[in-house]
N, C-alpha and C positions, 0 to 999 in steps of 0.2 A: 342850359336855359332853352337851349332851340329843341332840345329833345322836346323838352315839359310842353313847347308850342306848339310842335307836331302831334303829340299824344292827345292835347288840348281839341286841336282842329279836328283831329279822328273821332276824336267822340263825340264831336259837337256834330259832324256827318253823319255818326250813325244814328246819332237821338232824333237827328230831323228828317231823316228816311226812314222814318216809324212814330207810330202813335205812344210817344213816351212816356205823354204823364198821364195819359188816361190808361195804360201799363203799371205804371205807379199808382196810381189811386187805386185801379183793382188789386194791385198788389198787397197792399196796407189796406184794405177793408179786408179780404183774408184772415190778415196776418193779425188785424183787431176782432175780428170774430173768432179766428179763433184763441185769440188770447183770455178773454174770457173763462172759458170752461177752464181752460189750462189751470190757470189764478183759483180757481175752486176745487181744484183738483176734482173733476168733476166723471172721472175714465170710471169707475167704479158703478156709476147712475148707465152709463153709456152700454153698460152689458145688460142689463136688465131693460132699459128701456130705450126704443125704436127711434125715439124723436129727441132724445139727447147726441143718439150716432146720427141723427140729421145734421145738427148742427157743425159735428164734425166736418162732412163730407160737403155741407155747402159751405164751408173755409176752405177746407183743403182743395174745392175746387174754383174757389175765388182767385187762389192764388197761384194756380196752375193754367187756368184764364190770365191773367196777368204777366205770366211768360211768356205764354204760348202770342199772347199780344207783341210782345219785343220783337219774338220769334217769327213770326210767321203775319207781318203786315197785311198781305193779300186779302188775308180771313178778319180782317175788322171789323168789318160789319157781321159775318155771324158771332164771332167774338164778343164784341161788345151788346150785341142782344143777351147773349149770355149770360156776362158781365151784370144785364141788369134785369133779368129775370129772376139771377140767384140774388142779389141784392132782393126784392120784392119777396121772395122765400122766403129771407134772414129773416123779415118782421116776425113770420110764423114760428120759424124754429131756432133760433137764433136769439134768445133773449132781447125779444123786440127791436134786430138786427144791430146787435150788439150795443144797445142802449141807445140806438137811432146814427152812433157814430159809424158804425159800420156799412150802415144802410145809405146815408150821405154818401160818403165814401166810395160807393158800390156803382152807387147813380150817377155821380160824377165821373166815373173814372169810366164806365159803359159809355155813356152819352160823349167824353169826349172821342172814345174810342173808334166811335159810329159817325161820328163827326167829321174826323179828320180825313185829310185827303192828301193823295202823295204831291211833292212839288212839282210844278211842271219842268217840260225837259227845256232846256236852255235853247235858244231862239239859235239858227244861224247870223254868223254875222253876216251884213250885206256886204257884197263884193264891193269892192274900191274900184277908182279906176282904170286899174290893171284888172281888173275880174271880165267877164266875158259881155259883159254888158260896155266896154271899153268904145267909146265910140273911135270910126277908121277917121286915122290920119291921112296928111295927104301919099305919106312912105306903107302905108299898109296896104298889102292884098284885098281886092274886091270881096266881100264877104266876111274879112276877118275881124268884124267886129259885130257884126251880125248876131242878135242873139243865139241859146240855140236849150235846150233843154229846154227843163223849168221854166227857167226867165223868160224862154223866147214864147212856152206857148201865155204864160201870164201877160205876156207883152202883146200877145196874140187875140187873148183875152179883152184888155182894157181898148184894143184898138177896134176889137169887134165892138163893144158896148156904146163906144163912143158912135158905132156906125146905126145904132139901135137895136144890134140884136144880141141878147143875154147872155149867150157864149154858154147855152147847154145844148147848141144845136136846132133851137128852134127860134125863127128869125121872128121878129115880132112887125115886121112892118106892114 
Protein backbone atom coordinates (compact mmCIF):
# COMPACT_ATOMS: atom_id res chain seq x y z
CA UNK A 1 0.00 0.00 0.00
CA UNK A 2 2.86 2.64 0.71
CA UNK A 3 4.55 1.54 -2.47
CA UNK A 4 0.99 2.33 -4.52
CA UNK A 5 1.18 5.91 -2.33
CA UNK A 6 4.53 6.76 -3.37
CA UNK A 7 4.15 5.81 -7.10
CA UNK A 8 0.78 7.85 -6.68
CA UNK A 9 2.67 11.07 -5.38
CA UNK A 10 5.50 10.58 -8.24
CA UNK A 11 3.25 10.92 -10.75
CA UNK A 12 0.91 13.37 -9.45
CA UNK A 13 4.74 15.54 -9.24
CA UNK A 14 5.43 14.81 -12.56
CA UNK A 15 1.88 15.66 -14.21
CA UNK A 16 2.05 19.01 -12.35
CA UNK A 17 5.60 20.11 -13.56
CA UNK A 18 4.15 19.92 -16.97
CA UNK A 19 1.35 20.97 -19.23
CA UNK A 20 -0.52 17.44 -18.90
CA UNK A 21 -3.71 17.72 -20.13
CA UNK A 22 -3.22 20.18 -22.83
CA UNK A 23 -0.37 17.07 -23.62
CA UNK A 24 -3.34 15.06 -23.67
CA UNK A 25 -5.81 16.75 -25.71
CA UNK A 26 -2.96 17.29 -28.37
CA UNK A 27 -2.49 13.87 -27.90
CA UNK A 28 -6.00 12.42 -28.57
CA UNK A 29 -6.76 14.95 -31.44
CA UNK A 30 -3.79 13.15 -33.26
CA UNK A 31 -4.71 10.04 -32.46
CA UNK A 32 -8.69 11.17 -33.57
CA UNK A 33 -7.44 12.50 -36.86
CA UNK A 34 -5.70 10.17 -37.50
CA UNK A 35 -8.18 7.49 -36.71
CA UNK A 36 -10.26 8.51 -39.32
CA UNK A 37 -8.52 7.75 -42.54
CA UNK A 38 -7.13 4.49 -40.65
CA UNK A 39 -11.34 3.43 -40.26
CA UNK A 40 -11.50 3.93 -44.26
CA UNK A 41 -8.73 2.36 -45.00
CA UNK A 42 -7.91 5.11 -46.68
CA UNK A 43 -3.32 4.42 -47.45
CA UNK A 44 -4.20 3.44 -50.93
CA UNK A 45 -5.97 7.42 -51.80
CA UNK A 46 -2.66 8.55 -49.84
CA UNK A 47 -0.27 7.41 -52.91
CA UNK A 48 -2.03 9.00 -55.44
CA UNK A 49 -3.09 12.12 -53.82
CA UNK A 50 -0.99 14.91 -51.98
CA UNK A 51 -3.76 16.13 -49.62
CA UNK A 52 -4.88 12.67 -48.26
CA UNK A 53 -0.77 12.23 -47.07
CA UNK A 54 -1.67 15.75 -45.46
CA UNK A 55 -3.74 14.50 -43.31
CA UNK A 56 -1.58 11.95 -42.49
CA UNK A 57 1.31 13.98 -41.31
CA UNK A 58 -0.80 16.70 -39.53
CA UNK A 59 -1.81 13.60 -37.06
CA UNK A 60 1.18 12.12 -36.91
CA UNK A 61 2.48 15.42 -36.05
CA UNK A 62 -0.39 16.27 -33.57
CA UNK A 63 0.73 13.58 -31.66
CA UNK A 64 4.33 13.98 -31.79
CA UNK A 65 3.42 17.63 -30.51
CA UNK A 66 1.79 16.08 -27.62
CA UNK A 67 4.95 14.23 -26.39
CA UNK A 68 7.23 16.41 -27.04
CA UNK A 69 4.67 18.58 -24.71
CA UNK A 70 5.24 16.00 -21.72
CA UNK A 71 8.76 16.15 -22.82
CA UNK A 72 10.10 19.00 -22.99
CA UNK A 73 7.81 21.85 -20.78
CA UNK A 74 10.21 24.71 -21.50
CA UNK A 75 8.98 24.86 -25.26
CA UNK A 76 5.08 25.34 -24.34
CA UNK A 77 4.54 27.98 -25.87
CA UNK A 78 6.14 27.30 -29.30
CA UNK A 79 4.48 23.87 -28.78
CA UNK A 80 1.17 24.65 -28.13
CA UNK A 81 1.25 27.42 -31.14
CA UNK A 82 1.82 24.44 -33.04
CA UNK A 83 -0.64 22.46 -31.38
CA UNK A 84 -3.01 24.99 -32.68
CA UNK A 85 -1.93 25.91 -36.00
CA UNK A 86 -2.17 22.19 -37.10
CA UNK A 87 -5.57 22.00 -35.41
CA UNK A 88 -6.57 25.09 -37.81
CA UNK A 89 -4.91 22.83 -40.84
CA UNK A 90 -7.10 19.80 -39.75
CA UNK A 91 -10.20 21.88 -40.98
CA UNK A 92 -8.55 21.92 -44.58
CA UNK A 93 -7.11 18.50 -44.81
CA UNK A 94 -8.31 16.53 -42.31
CA UNK A 95 -11.76 15.76 -42.97
CA UNK A 96 -12.98 19.05 -41.64
CA UNK A 97 -10.55 18.30 -38.71
CA UNK A 98 -11.66 15.15 -38.08
CA UNK A 99 -15.47 15.88 -38.01
CA UNK A 100 -14.76 19.09 -35.86
CA UNK A 101 -13.77 16.60 -32.92
CA UNK A 102 -10.47 16.66 -33.64
CA UNK A 103 -10.20 20.26 -34.31
CA UNK A 104 -11.78 20.99 -30.59
CA UNK A 105 -9.58 18.74 -29.31
CA UNK A 106 -6.45 20.34 -31.03
CA UNK A 107 -7.58 23.99 -29.76
CA UNK A 108 -8.08 22.93 -26.41
CA UNK A 109 -5.28 21.04 -25.71
CA UNK A 110 -2.85 24.15 -27.76
CA UNK A 111 -4.51 26.82 -25.66
CA UNK A 112 -4.13 25.04 -22.46
CA UNK A 113 -0.73 24.24 -23.54
CA UNK A 114 0.20 28.00 -24.01
CA UNK A 115 -1.58 28.77 -20.93
CA UNK A 116 -0.05 26.96 -18.44
CA UNK A 117 2.66 28.03 -16.32
CA UNK A 118 5.30 26.33 -14.06
CA UNK A 119 4.52 26.52 -10.19
CA UNK A 120 6.28 28.77 -8.42
CA UNK A 121 9.42 27.82 -6.20
CA UNK A 122 8.40 27.41 -2.71
CA UNK A 123 8.82 30.55 -0.51
CA UNK A 124 11.70 30.43 2.33
CA UNK A 125 10.60 29.72 5.63
CA UNK A 126 11.02 32.76 7.85
CA UNK A 127 13.71 32.42 10.44
CA UNK A 128 12.23 31.74 14.09
CA UNK A 129 13.70 33.12 16.97
CA UNK A 130 16.86 31.37 16.94
CA UNK A 131 17.43 32.60 13.14
CA UNK A 132 19.69 35.68 12.77
CA UNK A 133 17.17 38.20 13.17
CA UNK A 134 17.30 36.70 17.16
CA UNK A 135 17.04 39.69 19.12
CA UNK A 136 20.43 40.06 21.97
CA UNK A 137 19.92 38.97 25.30
CA UNK A 138 21.22 40.32 28.20
CA UNK A 139 23.97 36.93 28.02
CA UNK A 140 24.74 37.52 24.28
CA UNK A 141 27.76 39.39 22.71
CA UNK A 142 27.33 43.01 21.46
CA UNK A 143 26.41 42.55 17.88
CA UNK A 144 25.22 38.97 17.95
CA UNK A 145 22.01 39.55 17.09
CA UNK A 146 22.46 42.16 14.85
CA UNK A 147 21.05 41.46 11.42
CA UNK A 148 23.29 40.66 8.71
CA UNK A 149 22.78 39.40 4.98
CA UNK A 150 19.56 39.62 3.33
CA UNK A 151 17.60 40.39 6.35
CA UNK A 152 19.99 42.90 7.64
CA UNK A 153 20.05 45.08 4.33
CA UNK A 154 15.99 44.56 3.93
CA UNK A 155 16.01 45.71 7.57
CA UNK A 156 18.13 48.36 6.16
CA UNK A 157 15.75 48.95 3.69
CA UNK A 158 12.49 49.48 5.65
CA UNK A 159 14.58 51.75 8.07
CA UNK A 160 15.75 53.88 5.25
CA UNK A 161 11.89 54.23 3.97
CA UNK A 162 10.75 54.91 7.04
CA UNK A 163 13.42 57.89 7.07
CA UNK A 164 11.90 58.89 3.50
CA UNK A 165 14.28 57.77 1.32
CA UNK A 166 13.27 54.78 -1.29
CA UNK A 167 16.23 52.63 -0.63
CA UNK A 168 17.45 52.72 -4.52
CA UNK A 169 19.81 55.17 -3.41
CA UNK A 170 18.37 58.21 -4.16
CA UNK A 171 17.10 60.21 -1.08
CA UNK A 172 13.88 61.95 -1.92
CA UNK A 173 13.88 64.63 0.78
Amino acid sequence: MLLIRAARARWRAWRRSRPFWGGLLTLLAGAELLSIPFSLDALPLVLHSAQAGLAYLISIMMIITGVLVWGQPAQRVFLGMVALLLSVASVVYANVGGFLLGLVLGLFGGALTVAWTPAPAPAAAPDGPAGPEAPAGPGTPAGAGAPDGAAGRAAGRAAGRAAGDAGDGVSCR
